[in-house]
N, C-alpha and C positions, 0 to 999 in steps of 0.2 A: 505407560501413562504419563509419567515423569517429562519425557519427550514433547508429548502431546503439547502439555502445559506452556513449554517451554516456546514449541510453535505461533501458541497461539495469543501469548503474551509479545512476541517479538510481530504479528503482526498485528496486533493492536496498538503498537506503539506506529508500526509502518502507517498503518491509516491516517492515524491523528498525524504526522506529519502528510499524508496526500491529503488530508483536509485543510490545514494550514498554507501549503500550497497552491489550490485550487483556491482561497480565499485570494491568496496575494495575488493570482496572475487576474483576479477579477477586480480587484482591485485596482492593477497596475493598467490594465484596457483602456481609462480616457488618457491615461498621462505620458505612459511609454510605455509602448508596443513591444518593444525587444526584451524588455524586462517582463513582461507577462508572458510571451513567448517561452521566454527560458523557465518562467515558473512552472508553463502548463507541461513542458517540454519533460521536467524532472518530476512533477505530477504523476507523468503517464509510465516513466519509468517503475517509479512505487508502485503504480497498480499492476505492472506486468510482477512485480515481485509477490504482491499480496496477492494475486489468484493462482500464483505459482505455490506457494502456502497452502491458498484452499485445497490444493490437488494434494498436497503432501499429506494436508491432516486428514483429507477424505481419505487414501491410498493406507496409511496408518488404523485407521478406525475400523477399514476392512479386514484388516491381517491382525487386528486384536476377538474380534470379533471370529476368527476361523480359528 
């Protein structure tokens, strides 16, 4: 359970930073393009982490559960 916790605090921190970042690159869109680029770029990074997460703590929840 201890583990669990641990997931799922580490991706609630991941999100609020791809929210942070999805703000900046909408932000940076009238002004410079390369810079919102690279925002949305490390955005999309986070989210492949954080539904890698999801799978972790879904794959956990089954083998606590048997």
């Amino acid at each position: 359970m201890n583990q669990t916790k641990k997931i799922i605090n580490h991706q609630s921190l991941l999100l609020s930073r791809y929210k942070k970042l999805v703000e900046q690159a909408y932000n940076f869109r009238q002004t410079d393009s390369a810079l919102s680029d690279i925002s949305e770029y490390k955005a999309i990074k986070l989210l492949h982490k954080i539904n890698k997460l999801k799978y972790l703590i879904r794959d956990l929840n089954t083998l606590q559960q048997n």
